[in-house]
N, C-alpha and C positions, 0 to 999 in steps of 0.2 A: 495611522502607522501602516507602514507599508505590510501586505500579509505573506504572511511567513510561517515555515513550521520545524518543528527541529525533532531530537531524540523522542521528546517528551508526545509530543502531537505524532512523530510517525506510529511509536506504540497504540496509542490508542484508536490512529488511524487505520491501521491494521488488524483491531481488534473487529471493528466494522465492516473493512472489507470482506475476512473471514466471514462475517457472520450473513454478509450477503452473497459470499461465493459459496456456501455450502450449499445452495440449490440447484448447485451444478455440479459438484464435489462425486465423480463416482461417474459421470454422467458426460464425457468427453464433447464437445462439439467444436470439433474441428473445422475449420472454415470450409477447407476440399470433400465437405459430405452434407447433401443434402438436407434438407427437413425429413424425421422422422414421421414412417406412413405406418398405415395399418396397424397388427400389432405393436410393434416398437412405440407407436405416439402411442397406444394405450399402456404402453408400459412404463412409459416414460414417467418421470415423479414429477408431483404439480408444484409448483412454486412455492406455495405459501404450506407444504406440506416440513412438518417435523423433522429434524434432523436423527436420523438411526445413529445406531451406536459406531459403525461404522466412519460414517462422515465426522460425526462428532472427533471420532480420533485425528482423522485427518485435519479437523481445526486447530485440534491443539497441535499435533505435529507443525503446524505452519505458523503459528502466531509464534512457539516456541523458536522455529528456525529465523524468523524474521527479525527476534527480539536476541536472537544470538549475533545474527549478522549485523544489530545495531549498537550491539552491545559495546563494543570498543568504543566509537564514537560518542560517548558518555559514561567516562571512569567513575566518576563523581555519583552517578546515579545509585542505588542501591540495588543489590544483586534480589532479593527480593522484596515485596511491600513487607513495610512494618505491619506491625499489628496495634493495631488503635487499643486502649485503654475504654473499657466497658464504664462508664461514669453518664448518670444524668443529666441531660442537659438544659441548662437553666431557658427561660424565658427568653431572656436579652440576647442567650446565644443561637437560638431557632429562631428566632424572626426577625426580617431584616428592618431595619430601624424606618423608622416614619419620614419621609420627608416633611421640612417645615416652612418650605415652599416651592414654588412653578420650579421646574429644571433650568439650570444656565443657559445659556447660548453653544458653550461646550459643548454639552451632554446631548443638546439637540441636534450638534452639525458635530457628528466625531471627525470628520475632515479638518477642522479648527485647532485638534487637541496637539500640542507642544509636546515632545516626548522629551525625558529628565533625558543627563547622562548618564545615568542609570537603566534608564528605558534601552537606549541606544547601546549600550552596552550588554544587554541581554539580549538583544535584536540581534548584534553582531556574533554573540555564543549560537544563537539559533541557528544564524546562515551558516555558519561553521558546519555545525550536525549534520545539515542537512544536507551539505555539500558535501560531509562525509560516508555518510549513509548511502546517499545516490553514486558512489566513486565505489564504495564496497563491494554492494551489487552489481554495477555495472563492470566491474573488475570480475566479479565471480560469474557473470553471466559470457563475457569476453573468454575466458577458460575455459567453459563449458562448450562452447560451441567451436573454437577454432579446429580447423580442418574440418570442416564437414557442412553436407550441403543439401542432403533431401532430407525433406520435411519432416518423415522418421525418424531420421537419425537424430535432429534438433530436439526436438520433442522430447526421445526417449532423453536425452544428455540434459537437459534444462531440468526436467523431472528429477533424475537423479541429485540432481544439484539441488533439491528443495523446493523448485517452482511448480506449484498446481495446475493443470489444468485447465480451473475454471478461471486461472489469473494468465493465460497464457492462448496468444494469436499468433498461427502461423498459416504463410500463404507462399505456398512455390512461383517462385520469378522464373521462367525459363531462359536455360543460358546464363543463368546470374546465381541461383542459388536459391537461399530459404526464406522471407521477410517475416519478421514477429516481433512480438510486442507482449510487456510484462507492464499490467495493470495491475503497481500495489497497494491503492489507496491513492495516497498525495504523492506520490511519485510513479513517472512512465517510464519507462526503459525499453527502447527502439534500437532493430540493427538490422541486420544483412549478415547470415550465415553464408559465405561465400567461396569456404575451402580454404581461404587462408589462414595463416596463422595468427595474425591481426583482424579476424573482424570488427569490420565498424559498429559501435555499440554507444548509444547515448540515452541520457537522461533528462527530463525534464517536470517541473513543476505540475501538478494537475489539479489543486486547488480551485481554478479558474475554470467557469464551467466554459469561457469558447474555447480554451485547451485542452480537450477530452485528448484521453491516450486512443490510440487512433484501432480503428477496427478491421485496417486492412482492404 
C-alpha cells in the first residue's frame, strides 16, 4: 500500500519530533550565524543532555499547538485519550499466537498484498487529513508572514504564530526577501516571505527519506 499518514500518524509524528527538537529548544540557530566559539560552544547544551524544566514546557506548549491545529481535521477523533480499565491480562491476550507454519508468499513480499475496499477506504480518510492538515498550517504560516521580508521580522511572526525555533529555517535572498522552511515531522512547509500579501507557501510529504525538508 501506498505510504501515507493522516490525523492519527501526524500526532504521534510530532510527539517525536518534539522530542528531538528539544535539544535545540532555547538554543536558536539560525542559518545567518556562525558555529558557536569559545565560551558560547562551551556553554552550549550537549545533545544527548536532559531536557530542563524549561524546554520541557516548551514541548508541551508545541505538541499541544500542533494537536490544536490538527484538531479539526479529525471530528471523530476523541478530545482526550480514554482511560483504559485496570484488569489482568490473560495469556492468550499478551502473547502473540504461534505460527503453525513458514510465512505466505504475502507476508514475505508486502508489495503482493491486495488491499480490501475497506483498506482503500481508510487510505482515502488518511489522504484527506493529511491534506488537511498541511492546508491548516500552510494557511496559518501564509498569515503570519505576508507583508514582510527580513529575516527578523519572519521569525519573530512565525514564532508567534506557534512555530519553534528548532523546527524552523530561514535564510535571506537579497532583492527577494526571506526563504524558510518548517520541519514538522511528516510534513515540510516551504515559501518565500516576499512582502506580499500572498506569499508563496507550500507543503509536502517528508516520510521519504530522498525528500528531507530542505535545509536551505
Amino acid at each position: 500500500m501506498k505510504r501515507i499518514f493522516g490525523t492519527h500518524r501526524y500526532l504521534v509524528s510530532a510527539t517525536a519530533l518534539c522530542a528531538l527538537a528539544l535539544t535545540a529548544c532555547g538554543t536558536t540557530q539560525a542559518e545567518d550565524s556562525g558555529p558557536a566559539k569559545g565560551a558560547d560552544a562551551a556553554a552550549a547544551p550537549k545533545p544527548d543532555a536532559e531536557p530542563g524544566p524549561q524546554e520541557s514546557a516548551q514541548l508541551l506548549t508545541f505538541m499541544t499547538f500542533l494537536n490544536k491545529v490538527a484538531e479539526p481535521c479529525s471530528p471523530d477523533l476523541p478530545k482526550e485519550p480514554p482511560i483504559a480499565d485496570e484488569a489482568p491480562a490473560t495469556a492468550s491476550a499478551s502473547l502473540p499466537p504461534i505460527p503453525d507454519g513458514p510465512p505466505s508468499p504475502d507476508e514475505l513480499n508486502p508489495g503482493s498484498y491486495k488491499g480490501t475496499e475497506e483498506d482503500k477506504k481508510a487510505e482515502a480518510e488518511l489522504e484527506a487529513r493529511n491534506t488537511c492538515v498541511t492546508k491548516a498550517h500552510s494557511d496559518r504560516v501564509t498569515e503570519a508572514v505576508k507583508g514582510l521580508k527580513a529575516p527578523a521580522q519572519v521569525r519573530g511572526s512565525l514564532n508567534r504564530s506557534g512555530y519553534v525555533d528548532s523546527v524552523l529555517k530561514t535564510r535571506e535572498q537579497p532583492g527577494t526577501g526571506t526563504r524558510f522552511s518548517l520541519d514538522l515531522g511528516s510534513v515540510c512547509l516551504t515559501g518565500t516571505a516576499d512582502g506580499s500579501a500572498s506569499p508563496p507557501v507550500g507543503g509536502h510529504e517528508v516520510l521519504d527519506p530522498e525528500n528531507p525538508c530542505p535545509r536551505l
